[in-house]
Backbone as numpy.savetxt, mean C-alpha at the origin, in Angstrom:
# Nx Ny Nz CAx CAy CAz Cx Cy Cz
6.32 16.29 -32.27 6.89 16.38 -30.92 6.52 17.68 -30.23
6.20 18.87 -30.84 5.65 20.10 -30.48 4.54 20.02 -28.88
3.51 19.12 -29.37 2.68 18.86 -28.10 3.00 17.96 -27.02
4.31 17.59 -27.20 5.27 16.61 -26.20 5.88 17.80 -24.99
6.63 19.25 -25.92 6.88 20.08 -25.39 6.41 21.39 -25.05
5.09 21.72 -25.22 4.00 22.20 -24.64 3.47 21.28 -23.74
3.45 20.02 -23.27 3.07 19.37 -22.48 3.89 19.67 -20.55
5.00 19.32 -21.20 6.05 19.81 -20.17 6.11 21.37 -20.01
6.09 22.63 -20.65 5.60 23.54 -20.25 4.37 23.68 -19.56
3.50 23.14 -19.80 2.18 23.54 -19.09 2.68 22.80 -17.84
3.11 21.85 -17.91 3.48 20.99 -16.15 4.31 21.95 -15.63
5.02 22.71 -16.14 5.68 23.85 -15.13 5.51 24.73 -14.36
4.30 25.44 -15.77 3.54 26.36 -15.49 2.58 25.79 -14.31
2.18 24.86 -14.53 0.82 24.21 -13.39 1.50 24.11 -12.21
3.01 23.48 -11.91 3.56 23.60 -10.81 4.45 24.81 -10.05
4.70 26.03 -11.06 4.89 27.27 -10.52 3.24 28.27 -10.15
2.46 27.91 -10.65 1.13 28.38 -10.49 0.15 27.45 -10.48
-0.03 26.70 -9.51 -0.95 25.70 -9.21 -2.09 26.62 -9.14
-3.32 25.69 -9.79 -4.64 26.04 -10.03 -5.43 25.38 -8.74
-7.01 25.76 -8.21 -7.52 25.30 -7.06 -7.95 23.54 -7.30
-7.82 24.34 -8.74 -8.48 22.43 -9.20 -7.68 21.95 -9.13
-6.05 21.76 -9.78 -4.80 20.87 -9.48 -4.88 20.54 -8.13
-4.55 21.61 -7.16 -4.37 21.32 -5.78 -5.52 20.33 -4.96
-6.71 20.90 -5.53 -7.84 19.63 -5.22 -7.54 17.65 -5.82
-7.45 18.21 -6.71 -6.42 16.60 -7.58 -5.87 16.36 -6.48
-4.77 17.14 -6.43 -3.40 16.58 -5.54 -3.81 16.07 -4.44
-4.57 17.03 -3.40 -5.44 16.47 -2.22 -5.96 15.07 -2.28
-7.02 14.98 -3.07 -8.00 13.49 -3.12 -6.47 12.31 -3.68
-6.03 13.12 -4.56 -4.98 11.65 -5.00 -4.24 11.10 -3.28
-3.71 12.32 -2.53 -2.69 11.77 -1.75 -3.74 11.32 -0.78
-4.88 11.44 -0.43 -5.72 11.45 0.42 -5.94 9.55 0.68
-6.57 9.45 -0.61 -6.96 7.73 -1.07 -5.61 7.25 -0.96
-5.16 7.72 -1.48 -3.58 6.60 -1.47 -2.75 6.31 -0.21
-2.93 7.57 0.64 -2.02 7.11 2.10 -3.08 6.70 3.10
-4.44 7.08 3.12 -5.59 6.64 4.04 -5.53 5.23 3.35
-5.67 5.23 2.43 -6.14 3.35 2.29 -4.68 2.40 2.53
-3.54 2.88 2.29 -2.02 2.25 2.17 -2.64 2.11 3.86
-2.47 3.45 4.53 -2.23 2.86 6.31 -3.18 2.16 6.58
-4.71 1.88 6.18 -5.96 0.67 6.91 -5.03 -0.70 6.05
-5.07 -0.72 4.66 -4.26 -1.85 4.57 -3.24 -2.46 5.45
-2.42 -2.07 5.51 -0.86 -1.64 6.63 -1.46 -2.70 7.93
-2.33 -1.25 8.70 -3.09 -1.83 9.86 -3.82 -3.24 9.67
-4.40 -3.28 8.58 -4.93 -5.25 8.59 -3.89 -5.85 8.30
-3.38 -5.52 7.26 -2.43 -6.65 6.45 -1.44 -7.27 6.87
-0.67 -6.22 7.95 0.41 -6.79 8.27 0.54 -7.55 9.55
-0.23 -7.39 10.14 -0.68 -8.64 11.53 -1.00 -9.58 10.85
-2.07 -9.77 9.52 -2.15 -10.88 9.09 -1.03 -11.61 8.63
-0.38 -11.17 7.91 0.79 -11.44 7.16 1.63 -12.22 7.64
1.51 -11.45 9.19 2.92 -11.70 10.48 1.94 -13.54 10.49
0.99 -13.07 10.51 0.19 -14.54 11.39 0.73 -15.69 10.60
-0.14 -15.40 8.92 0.30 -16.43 8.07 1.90 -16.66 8.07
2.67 -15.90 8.23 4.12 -16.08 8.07 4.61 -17.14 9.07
4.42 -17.21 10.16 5.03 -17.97 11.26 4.19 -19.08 11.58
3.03 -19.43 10.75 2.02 -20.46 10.67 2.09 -21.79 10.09
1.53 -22.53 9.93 2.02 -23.64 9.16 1.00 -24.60 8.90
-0.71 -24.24 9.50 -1.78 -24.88 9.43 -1.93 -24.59 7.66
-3.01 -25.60 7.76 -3.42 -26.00 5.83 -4.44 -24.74 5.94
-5.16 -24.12 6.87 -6.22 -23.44 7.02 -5.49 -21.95 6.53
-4.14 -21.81 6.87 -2.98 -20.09 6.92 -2.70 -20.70 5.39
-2.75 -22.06 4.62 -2.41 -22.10 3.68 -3.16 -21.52 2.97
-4.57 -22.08 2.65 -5.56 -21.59 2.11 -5.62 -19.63 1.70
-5.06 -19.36 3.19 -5.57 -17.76 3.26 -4.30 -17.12 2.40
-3.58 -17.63 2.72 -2.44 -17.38 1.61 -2.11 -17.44 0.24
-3.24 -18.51 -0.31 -3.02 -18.89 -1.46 -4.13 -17.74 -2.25
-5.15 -17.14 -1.03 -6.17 -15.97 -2.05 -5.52 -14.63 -1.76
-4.40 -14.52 -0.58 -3.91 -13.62 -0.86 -2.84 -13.41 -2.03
-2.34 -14.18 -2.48 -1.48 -14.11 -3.75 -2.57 -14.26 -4.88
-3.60 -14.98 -5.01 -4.31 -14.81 -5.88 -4.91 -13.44 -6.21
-5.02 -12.69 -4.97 -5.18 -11.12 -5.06 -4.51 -10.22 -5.48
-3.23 -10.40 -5.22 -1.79 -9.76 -6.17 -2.36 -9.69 -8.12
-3.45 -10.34 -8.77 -3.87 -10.57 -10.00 -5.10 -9.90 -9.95
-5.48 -9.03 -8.73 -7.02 -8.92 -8.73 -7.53 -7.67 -9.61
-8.52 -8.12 -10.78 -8.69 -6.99 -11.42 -9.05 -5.45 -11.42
-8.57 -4.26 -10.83 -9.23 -3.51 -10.47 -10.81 -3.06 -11.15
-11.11 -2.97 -12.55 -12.07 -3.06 -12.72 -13.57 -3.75 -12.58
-13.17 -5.18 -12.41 -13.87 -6.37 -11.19 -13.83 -5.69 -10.29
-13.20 -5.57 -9.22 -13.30 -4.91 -7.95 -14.30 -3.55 -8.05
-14.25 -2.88 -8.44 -14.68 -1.74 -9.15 -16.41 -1.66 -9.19
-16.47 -3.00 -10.36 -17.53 -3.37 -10.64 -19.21 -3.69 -9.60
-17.99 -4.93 -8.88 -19.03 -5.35 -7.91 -19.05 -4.37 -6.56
-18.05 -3.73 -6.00 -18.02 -2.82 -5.38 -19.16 -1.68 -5.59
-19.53 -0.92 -6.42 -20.66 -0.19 -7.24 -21.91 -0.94 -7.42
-22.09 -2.22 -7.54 -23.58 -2.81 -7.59 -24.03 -3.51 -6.16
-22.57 -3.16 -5.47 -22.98 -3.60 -3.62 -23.54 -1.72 -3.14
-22.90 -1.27 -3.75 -23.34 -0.02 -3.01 -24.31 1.18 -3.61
-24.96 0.35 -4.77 -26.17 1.30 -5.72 -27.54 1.07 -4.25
-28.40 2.33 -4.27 -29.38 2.54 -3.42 -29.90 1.06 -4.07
-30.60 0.50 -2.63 -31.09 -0.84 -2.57 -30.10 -1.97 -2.45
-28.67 -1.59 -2.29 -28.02 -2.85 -2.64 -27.55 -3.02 -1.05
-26.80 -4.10 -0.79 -26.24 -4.08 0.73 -25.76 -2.73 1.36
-25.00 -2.49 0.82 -24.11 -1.20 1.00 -24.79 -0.32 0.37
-25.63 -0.01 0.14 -26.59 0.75 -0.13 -26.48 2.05 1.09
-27.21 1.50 2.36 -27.52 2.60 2.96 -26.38 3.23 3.73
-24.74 3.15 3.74 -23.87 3.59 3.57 -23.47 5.05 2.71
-24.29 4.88 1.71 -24.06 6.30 0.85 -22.71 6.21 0.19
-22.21 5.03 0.00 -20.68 4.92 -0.59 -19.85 5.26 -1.93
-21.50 5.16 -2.99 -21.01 5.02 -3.91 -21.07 6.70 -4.94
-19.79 6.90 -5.17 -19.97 8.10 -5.95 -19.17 9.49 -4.66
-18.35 8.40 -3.50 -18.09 9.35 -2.77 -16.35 8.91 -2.84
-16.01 9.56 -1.96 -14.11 9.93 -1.06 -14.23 8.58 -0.59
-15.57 8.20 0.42 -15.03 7.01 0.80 -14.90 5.85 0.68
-15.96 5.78 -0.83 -16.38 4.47 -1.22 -14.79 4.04 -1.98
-14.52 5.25 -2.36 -13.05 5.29 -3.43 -12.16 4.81 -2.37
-11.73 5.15 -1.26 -10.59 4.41 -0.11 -11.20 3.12 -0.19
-12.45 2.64 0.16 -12.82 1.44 0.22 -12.24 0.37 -0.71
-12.29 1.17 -1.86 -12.28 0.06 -3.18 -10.53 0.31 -2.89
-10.03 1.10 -2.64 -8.26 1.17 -2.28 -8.03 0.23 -1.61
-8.74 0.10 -0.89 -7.94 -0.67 0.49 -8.25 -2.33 0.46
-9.35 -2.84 -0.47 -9.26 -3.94 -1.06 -8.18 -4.32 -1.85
-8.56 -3.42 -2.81 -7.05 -3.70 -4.05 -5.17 -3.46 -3.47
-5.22 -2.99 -1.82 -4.21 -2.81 -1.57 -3.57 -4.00 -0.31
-4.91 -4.57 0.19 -4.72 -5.53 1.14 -4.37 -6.91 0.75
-4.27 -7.22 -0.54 -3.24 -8.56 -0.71 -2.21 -8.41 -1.19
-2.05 -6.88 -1.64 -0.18 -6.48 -1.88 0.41 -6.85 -0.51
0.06 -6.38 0.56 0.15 -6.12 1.83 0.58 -7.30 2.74
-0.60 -7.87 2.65 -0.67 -9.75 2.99 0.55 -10.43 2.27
0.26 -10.50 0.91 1.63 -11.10 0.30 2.81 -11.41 0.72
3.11 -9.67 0.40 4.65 -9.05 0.65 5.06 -9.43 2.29
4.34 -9.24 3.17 5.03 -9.57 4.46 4.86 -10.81 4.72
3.72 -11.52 3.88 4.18 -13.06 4.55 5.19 -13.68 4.18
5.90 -12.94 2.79 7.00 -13.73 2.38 8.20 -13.18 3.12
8.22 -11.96 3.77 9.46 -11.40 3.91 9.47 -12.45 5.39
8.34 -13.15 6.12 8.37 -13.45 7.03 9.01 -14.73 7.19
8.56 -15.23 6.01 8.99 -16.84 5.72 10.18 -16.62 5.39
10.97 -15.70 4.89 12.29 -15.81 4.25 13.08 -15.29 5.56
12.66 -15.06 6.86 13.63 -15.52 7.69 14.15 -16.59 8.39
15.67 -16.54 8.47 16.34 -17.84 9.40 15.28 -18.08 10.38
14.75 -19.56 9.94 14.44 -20.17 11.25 14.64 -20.71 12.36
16.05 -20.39 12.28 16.92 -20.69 13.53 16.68 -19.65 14.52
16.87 -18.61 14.23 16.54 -17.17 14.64 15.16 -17.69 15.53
14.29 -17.72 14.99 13.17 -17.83 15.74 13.34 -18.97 16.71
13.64 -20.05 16.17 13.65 -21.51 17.10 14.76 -20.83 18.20
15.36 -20.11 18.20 16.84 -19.60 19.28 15.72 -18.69 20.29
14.76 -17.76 19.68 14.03 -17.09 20.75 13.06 -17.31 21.30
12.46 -18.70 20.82 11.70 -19.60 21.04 12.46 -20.57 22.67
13.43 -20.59 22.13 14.11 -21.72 23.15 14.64 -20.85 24.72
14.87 -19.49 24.30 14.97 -18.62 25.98 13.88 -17.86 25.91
12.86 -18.57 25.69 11.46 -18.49 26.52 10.66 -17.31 25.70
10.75 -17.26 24.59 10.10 -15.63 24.49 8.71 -16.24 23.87
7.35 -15.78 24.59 6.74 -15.84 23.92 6.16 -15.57 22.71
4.59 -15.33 22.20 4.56 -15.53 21.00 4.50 -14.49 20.27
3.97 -13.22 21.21 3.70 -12.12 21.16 5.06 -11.73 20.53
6.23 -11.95 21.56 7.41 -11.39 21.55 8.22 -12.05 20.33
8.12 -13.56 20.15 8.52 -13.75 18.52 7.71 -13.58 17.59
6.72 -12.58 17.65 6.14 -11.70 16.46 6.91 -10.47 16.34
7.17 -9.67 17.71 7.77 -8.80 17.92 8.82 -8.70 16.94
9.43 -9.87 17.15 11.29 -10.03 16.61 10.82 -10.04 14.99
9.99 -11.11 14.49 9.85 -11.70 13.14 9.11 -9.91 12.90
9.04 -9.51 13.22 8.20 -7.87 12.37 9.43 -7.47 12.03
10.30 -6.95 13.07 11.58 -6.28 12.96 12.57 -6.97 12.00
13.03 -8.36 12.17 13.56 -8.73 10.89 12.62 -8.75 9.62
12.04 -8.64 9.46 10.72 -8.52 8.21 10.60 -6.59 7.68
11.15 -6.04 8.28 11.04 -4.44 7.80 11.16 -4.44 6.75
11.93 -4.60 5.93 12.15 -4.31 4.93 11.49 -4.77 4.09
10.77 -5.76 3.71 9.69 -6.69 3.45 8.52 -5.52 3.48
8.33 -5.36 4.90 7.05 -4.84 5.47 6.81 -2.91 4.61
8.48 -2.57 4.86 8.05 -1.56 3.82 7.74 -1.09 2.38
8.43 -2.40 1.96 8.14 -2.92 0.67 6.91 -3.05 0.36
5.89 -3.64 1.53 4.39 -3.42 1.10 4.07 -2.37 1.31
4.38 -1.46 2.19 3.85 0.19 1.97 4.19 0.74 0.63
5.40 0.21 0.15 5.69 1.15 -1.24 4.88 1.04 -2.01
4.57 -0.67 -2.41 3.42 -0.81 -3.17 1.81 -0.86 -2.97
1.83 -0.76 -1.56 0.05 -0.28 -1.09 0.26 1.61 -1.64
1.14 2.32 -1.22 0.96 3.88 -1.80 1.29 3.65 -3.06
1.86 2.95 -4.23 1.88 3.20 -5.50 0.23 2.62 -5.90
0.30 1.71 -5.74 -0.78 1.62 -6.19 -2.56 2.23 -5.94
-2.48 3.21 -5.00 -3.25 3.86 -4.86 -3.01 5.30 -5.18
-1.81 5.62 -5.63 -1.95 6.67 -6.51 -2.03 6.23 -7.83
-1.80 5.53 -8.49 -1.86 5.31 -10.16 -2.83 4.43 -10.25
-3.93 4.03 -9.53 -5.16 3.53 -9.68 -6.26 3.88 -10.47
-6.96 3.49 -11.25 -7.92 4.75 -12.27 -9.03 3.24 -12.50
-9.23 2.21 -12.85 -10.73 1.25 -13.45 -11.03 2.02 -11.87
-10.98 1.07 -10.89 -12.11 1.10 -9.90 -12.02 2.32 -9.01
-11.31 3.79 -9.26 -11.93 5.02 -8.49 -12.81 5.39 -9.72
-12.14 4.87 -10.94 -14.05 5.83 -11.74 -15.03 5.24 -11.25
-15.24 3.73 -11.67 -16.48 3.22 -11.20 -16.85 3.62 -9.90
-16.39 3.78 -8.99 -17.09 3.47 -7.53 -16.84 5.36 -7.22
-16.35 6.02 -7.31 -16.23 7.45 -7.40 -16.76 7.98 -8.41
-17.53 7.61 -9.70 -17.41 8.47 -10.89 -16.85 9.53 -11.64
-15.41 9.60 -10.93 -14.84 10.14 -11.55 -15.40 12.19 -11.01
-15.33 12.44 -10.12 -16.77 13.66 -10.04 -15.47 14.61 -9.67
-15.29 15.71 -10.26 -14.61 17.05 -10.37 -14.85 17.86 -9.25
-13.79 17.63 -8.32 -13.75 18.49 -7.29 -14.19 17.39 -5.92
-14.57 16.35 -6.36 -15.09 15.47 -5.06 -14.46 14.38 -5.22
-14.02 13.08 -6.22 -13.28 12.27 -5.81 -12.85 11.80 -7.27
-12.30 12.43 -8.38 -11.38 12.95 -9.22 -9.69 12.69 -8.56
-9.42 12.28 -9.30 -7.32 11.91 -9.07 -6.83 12.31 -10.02
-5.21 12.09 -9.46 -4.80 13.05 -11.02 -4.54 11.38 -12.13
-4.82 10.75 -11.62 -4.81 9.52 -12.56 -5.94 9.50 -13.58
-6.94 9.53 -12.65 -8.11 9.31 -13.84 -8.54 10.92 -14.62
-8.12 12.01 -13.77 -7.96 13.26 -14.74 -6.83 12.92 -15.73
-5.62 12.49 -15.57 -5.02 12.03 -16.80 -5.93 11.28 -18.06
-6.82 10.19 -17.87 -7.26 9.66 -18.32 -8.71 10.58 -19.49
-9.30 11.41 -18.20 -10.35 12.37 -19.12 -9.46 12.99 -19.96
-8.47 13.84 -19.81 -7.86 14.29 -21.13 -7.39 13.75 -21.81
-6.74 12.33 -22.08 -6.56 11.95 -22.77 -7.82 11.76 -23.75
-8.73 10.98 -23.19 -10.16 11.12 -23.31 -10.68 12.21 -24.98
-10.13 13.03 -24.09 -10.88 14.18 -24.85 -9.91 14.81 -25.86
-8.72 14.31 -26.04 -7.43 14.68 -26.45 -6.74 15.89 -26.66
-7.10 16.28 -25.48 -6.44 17.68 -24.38 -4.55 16.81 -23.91
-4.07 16.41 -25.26 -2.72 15.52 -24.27 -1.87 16.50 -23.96
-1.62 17.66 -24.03 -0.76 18.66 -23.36 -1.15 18.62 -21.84
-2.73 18.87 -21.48 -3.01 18.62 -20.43 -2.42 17.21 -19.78
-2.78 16.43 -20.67 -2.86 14.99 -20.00 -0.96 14.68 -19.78
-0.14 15.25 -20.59 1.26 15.36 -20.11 1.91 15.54 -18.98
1.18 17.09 -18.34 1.10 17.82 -17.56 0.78 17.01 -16.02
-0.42 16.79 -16.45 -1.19 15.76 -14.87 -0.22 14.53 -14.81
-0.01 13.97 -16.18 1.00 12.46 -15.69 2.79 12.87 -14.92
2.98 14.39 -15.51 4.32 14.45 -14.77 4.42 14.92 -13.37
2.67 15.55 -13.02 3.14 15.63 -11.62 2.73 14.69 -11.15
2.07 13.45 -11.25 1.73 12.54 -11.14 3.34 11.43 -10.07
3.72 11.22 -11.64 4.90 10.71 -11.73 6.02 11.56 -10.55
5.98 13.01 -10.75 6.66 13.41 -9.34 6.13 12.83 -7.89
4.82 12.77 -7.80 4.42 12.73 -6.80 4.84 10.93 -5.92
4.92 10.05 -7.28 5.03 8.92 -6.83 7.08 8.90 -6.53
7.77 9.39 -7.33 8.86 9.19 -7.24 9.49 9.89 -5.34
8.87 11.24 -5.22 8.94 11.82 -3.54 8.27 10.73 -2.60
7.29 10.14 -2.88 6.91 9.34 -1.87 7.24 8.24 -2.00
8.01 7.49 -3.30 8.66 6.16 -2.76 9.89 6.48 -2.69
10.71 7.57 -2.61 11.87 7.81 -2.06 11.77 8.02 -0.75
10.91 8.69 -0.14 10.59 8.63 0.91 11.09 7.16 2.12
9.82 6.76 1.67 9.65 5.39 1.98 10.77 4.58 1.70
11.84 4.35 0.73 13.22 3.80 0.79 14.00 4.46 1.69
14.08 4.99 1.81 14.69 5.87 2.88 14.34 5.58 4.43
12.99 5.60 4.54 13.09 4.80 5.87 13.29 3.52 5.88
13.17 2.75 4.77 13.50 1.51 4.49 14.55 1.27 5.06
15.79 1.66 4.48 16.96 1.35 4.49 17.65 2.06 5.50
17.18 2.71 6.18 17.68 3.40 7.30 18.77 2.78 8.51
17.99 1.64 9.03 18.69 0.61 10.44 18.87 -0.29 9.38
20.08 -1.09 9.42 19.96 -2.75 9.35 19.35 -3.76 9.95
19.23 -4.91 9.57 18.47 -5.68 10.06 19.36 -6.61 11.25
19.03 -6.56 12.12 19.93 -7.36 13.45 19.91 -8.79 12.66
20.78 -9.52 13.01 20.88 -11.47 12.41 20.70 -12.10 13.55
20.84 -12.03 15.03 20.55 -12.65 16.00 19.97 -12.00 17.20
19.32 -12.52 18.10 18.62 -12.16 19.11 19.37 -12.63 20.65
18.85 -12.31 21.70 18.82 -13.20 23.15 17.74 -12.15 23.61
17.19 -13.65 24.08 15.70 -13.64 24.60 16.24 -13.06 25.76
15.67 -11.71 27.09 15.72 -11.91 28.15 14.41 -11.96 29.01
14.21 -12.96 29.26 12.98 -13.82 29.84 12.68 -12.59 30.98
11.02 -12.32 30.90 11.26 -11.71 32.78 11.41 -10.28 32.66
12.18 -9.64 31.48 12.41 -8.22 31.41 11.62 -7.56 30.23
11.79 -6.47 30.31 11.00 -5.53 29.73 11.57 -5.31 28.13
12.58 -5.85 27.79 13.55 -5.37 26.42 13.71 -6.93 26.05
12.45 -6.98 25.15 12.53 -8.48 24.59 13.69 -9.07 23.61
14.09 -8.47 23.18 15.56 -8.95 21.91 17.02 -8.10 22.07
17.80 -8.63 22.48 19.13 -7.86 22.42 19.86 -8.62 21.66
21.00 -8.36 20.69 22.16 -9.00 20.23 22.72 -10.18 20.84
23.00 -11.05 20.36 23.64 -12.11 21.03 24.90 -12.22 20.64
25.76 -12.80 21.37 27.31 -13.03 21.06 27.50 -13.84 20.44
28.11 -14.23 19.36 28.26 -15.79 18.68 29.00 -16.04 19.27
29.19 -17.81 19.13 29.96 -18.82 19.94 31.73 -18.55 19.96
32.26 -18.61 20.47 33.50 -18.67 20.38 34.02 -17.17 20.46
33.16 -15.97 20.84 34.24 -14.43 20.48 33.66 -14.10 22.05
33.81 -15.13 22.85 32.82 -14.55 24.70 34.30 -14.12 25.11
């Protein structure tokens, strides 16, 4: 147990005296993980909204590879990602591979059917009365997307939690498509991994607990705005005006 507790000392020491290299870690880790979480975010969740309130066999289809993506191997991803972007390959003259951005790239794949998923279900799992009610005082479609986002928050942040977890504790496909390169697109995940590697595990203790801090501040974070507002249960459409959803009165308390 000795190198269990030299492990946790050195994580102390590393976080009362951060080194240029830790702080570089820290950088590229939070870098990939919140740049690729928000492009996910930005595609995913318009899609999500789309498939959610859809009902064609065609939104079925797209749905059924976005949950099939929820299984997607990062090392596959990884793989073919790196033989699209070796000189001569499509992505070739991009310069992608072995960089910061090829590594968001391969993020933001592996993070865009968490994304898709999670909000199409939070979308479907609202009352459809709700909608058919703001449907019926005229709101268009725009505006019952509007509403179905807002009842869907919680859903919707639910896929941010897991688009940023999973791009910090990511490690098959940033080695492959990053190589792993010290000082350029290195995480503290897959630096966990070289020391273990090399069986430096005091080190490798060290990197997994600030690791592990780093994910626990940023999905507290993120619960926190989660849970912040409640979710409204009814709407009134006002047709014509500028403030598309207000509270409605239930029947009988006018």
């Amino acid at each position: 147990m000795g190198f269990l507790w030299e492990g946790f000392k050195q994580a102390i020491h590393l976080l009362l005296h951060p080194t240029p290299e830790l702080l570089n870690l820290i950088r590229v880790t939070l870098e990939v993980a919140l740049v690729s979480a928000a492009i996910a975010l930005v595609i995913g969740v318009p899609l999500g909204l789309w498939l959610g309130l859809g009902r064609s066999r065609g939104r079925q289809v797209l749905l059924g590879l976005a949950n099939a993506g929820l299984g997607l191997p990062p090392v596959v991803v990884g793989l073919v990602l790196a033989l699209l972007m070796f000189r001569g390959s499509p992505l070739g003259s991009f310069h992608l591979i072995y960089t910061l951005k090829g590594v968001i790239l391969a993020q933001i794949i592996l993070a865009l059917p968490l994304v898709v998923a999670i909000t199409t279900a939070s979308v479907q799992a609202i009352d459809p009365g709700l909608l058919r009610q703001a449907q019926a005082f005229g709101a268009s479609r725009r505006m019952v997307g509007r509403f179905a986002l807002r009842e869907a928050r919680v859903g919707v942040f639910t896929a941010a939690i897991a688009a940023v977890g999973a791009g910090l504790s990511e490690v098959g496909a940033v080695v492959i498509v990053g190589g792993n390169v010290q000082g350029q697109t290195a995480t503290l995940a897959t630096s966990l991994l070289t020391s273990v590697s090399a069986g430096a595990y005091a080190e490798a203790i060290a990197v997994g607990l600030i690791l592990l801090g780093l994910i626990l501040i940023l999905g507290a974070g993120l619960t926190f705005a989660q849970q912040r507002e409640p979710r409204s249960r009814s709407v009134r459409v006002v047709t014509g005006g500028r403030h598309p959803f207000e509270p409605l009165q239930p029947v009988g308390r006018r």
